[in-house]
FIKOLZA-1660 file (N, C-alpha, C; in steps of 0.1 Angstrom, whole numbers, plus 5000, padded with zeros to 4 digits):
% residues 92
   i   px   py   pz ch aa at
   1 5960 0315 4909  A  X  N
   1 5963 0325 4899  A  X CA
   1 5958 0338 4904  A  X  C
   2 5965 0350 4902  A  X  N
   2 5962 0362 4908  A  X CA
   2 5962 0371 4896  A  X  C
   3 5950 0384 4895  A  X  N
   3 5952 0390 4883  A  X CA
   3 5964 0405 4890  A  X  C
   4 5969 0410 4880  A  X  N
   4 5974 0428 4886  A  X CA
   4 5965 0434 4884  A  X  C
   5 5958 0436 4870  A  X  N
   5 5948 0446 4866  A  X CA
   5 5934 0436 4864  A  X  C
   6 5926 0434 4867  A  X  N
   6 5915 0425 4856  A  X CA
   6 5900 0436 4857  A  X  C
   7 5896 0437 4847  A  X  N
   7 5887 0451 4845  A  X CA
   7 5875 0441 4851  A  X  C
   8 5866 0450 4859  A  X  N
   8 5857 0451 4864  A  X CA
   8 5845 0443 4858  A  X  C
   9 5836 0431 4863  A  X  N
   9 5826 0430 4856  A  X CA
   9 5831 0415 4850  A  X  C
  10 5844 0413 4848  A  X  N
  10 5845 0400 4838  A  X CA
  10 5849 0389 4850  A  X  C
  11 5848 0378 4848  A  X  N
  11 5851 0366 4855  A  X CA
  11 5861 0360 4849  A  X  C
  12 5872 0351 4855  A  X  N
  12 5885 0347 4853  A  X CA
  12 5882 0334 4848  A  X  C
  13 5882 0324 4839  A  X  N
  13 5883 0310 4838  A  X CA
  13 5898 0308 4837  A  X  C
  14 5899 0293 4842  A  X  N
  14 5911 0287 4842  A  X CA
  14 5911 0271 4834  A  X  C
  15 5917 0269 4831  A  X  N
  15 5912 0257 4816  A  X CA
  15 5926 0245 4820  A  X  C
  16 5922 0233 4821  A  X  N
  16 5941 0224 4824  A  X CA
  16 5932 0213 4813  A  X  C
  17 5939 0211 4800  A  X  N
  17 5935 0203 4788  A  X CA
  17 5940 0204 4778  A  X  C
  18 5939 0196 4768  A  X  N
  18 5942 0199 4754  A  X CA
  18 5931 0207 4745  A  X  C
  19 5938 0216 4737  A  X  N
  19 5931 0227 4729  A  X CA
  19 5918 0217 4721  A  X  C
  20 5921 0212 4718  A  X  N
  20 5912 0205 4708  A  X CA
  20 5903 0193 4717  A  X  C
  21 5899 0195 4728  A  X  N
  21 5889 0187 4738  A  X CA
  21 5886 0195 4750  A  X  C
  22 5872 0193 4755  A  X  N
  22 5870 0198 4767  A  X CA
  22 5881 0196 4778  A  X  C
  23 5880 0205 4783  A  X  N
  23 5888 0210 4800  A  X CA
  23 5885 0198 4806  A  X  C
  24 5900 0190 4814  A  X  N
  24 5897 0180 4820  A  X CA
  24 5893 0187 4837  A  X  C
  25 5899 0196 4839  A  X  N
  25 5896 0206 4851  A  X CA
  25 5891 0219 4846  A  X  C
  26 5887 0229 4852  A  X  N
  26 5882 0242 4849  A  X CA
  26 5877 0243 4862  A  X  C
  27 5884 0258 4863  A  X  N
  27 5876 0269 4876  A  X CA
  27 5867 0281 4867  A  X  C
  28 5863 0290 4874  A  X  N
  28 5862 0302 4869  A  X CA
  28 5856 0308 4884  A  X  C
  29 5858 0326 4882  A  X  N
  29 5852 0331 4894  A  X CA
  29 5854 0347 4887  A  X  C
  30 5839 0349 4895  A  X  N
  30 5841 0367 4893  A  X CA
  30 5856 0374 4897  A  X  C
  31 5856 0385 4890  A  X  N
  31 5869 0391 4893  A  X CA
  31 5864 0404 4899  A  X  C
  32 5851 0405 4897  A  X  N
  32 5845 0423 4899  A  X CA
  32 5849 0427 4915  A  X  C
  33 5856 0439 4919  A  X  N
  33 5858 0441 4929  A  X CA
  33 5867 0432 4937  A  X  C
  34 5879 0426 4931  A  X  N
  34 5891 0423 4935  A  X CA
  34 5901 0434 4937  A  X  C
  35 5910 0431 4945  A  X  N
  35 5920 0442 4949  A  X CA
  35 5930 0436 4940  A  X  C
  36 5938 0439 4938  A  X  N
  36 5954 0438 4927  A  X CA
  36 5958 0422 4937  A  X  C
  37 5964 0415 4930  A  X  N
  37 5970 0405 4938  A  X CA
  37 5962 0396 4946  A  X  C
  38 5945 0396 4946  A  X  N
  38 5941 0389 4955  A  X CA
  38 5937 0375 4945  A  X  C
  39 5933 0367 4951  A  X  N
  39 5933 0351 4939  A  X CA
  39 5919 0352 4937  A  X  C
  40 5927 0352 4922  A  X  N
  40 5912 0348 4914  A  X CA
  40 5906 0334 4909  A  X  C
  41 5914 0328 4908  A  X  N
  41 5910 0316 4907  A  X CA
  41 5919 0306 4907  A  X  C
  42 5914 0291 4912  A  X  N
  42 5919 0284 4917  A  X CA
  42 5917 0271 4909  A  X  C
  43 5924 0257 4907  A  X  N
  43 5921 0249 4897  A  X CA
  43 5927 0235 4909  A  X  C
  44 5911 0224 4909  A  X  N
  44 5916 0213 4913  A  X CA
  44 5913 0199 4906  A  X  C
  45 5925 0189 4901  A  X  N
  45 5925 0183 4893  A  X CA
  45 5912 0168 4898  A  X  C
  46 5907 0164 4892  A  X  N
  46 5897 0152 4901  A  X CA
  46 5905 0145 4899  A  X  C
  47 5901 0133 4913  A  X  N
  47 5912 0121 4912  A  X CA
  47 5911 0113 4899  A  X  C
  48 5901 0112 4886  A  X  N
  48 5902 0103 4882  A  X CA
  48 5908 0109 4866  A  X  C
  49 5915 0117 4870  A  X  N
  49 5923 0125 4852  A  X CA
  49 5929 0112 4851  A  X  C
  50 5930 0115 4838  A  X  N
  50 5940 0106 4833  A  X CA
  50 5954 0109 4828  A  X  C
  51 5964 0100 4832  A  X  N
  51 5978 0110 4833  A  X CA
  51 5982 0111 4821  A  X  C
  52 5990 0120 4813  A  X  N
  52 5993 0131 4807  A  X CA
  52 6001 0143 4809  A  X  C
  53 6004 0151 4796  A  X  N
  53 6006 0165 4799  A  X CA
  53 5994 0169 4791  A  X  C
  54 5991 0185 4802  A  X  N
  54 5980 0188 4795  A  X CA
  54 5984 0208 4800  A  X  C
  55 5977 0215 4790  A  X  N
  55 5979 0223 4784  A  X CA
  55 5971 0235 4798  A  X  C
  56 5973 0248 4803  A  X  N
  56 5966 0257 4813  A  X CA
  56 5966 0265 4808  A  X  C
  57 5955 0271 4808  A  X  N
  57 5949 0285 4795  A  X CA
  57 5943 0293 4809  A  X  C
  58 5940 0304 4806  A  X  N
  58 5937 0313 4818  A  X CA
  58 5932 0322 4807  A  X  C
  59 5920 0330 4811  A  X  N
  59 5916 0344 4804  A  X CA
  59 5904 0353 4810  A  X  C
  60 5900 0356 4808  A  X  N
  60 5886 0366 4816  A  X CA
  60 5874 0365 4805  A  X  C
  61 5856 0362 4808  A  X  N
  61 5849 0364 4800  A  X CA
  61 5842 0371 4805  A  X  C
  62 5831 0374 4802  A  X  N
  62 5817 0385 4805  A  X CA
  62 5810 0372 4808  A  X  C
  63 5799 0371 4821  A  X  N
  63 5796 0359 4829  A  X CA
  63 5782 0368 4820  A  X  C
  64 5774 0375 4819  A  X  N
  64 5762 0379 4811  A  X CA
  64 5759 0375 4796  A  X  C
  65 5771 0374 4789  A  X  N
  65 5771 0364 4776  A  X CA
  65 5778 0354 4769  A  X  C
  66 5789 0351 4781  A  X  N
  66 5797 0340 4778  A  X CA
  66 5812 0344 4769  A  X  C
  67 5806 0360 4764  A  X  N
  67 5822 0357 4753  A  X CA
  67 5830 0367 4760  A  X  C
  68 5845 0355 4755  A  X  N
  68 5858 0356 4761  A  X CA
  68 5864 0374 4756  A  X  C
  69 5869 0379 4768  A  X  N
  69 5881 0390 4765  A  X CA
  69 5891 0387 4755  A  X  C
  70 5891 0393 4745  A  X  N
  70 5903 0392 4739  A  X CA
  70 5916 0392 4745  A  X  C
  71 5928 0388 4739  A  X  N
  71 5941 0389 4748  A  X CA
  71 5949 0400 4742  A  X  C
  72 5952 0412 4746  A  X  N
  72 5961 0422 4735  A  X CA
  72 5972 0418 4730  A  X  C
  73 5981 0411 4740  A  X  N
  73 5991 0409 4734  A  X CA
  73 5996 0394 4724  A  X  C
  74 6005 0387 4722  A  X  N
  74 6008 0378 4721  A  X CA
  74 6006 0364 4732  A  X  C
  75 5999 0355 4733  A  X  N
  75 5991 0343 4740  A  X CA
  75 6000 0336 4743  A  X  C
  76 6009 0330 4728  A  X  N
  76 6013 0312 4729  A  X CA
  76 6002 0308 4727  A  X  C
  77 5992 0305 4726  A  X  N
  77 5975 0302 4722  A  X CA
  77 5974 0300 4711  A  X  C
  78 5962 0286 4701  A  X  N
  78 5961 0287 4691  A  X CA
  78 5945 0295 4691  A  X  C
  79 5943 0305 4697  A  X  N
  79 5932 0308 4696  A  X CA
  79 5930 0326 4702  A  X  C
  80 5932 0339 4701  A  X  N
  80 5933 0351 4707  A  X CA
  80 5922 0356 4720  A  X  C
  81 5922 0346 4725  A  X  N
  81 5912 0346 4736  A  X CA
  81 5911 0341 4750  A  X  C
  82 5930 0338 4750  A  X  N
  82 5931 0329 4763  A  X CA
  82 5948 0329 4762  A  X  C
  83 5949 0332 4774  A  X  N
  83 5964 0327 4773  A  X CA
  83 5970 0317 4780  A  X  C
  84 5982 0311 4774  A  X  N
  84 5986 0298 4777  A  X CA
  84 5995 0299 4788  A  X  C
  85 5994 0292 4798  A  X  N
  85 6007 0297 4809  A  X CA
  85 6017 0285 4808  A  X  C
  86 6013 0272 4801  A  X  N
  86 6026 0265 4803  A  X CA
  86 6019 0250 4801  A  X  C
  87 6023 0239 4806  A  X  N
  87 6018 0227 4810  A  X CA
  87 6019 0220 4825  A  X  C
  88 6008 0211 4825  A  X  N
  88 6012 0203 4837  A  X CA
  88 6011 0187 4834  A  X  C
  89 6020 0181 4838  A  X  N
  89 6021 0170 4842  A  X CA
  89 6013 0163 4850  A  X  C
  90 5999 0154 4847  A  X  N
  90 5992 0145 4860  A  X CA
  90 6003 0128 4858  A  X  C
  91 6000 0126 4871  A  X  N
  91 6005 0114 4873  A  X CA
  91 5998 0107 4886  A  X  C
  92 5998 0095 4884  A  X  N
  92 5992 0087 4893  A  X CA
  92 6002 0080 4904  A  X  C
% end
């Protein structure tokens, strides 16, 4: 995942789950002092998920108190603090 703009100071989490249970995967990584296009974060599934479709939320928090950036625009999200990029498929 690569940001265009991501404001200075926040760190990127990346979420692969259902809304309503913990992240069966999650990354996160500072974003402070990224250049435009460089990767911010990356997500790897452990061997022992269980297969599914599950849901990939992406958004930016403040790593000093935990709370999430709002999202300005429209998400797909049932929640204004992350946005949804789509689903993935695990399979064994």
């Amino acid at each position: 995942m690569r940001w265009q703009d991501a404001p200075a100071g926040f760190n990127t989490f990346l979420h692969l789950g259902a809304s309503d249970n913990a992240p069966i995967a999650q990354s996160d990584s500072a974003v402070a002092a990224l250049p435009a296009g460089e990767l911010a974060a990356a997500l790897l599934i452990p061997p022992d998920a269980l297969p599914g479709r599950y849901a990939l939320y992406v958004g930016l928090y403040d790593p000093a108190t935990g709370a999430r950036l709002p999202v300005p625009a429209p998400s797909g999200c049932d929640t204004p603090d992350r946005l949804c990029l789509g689903t993935v498929d695990v399979v064994r």
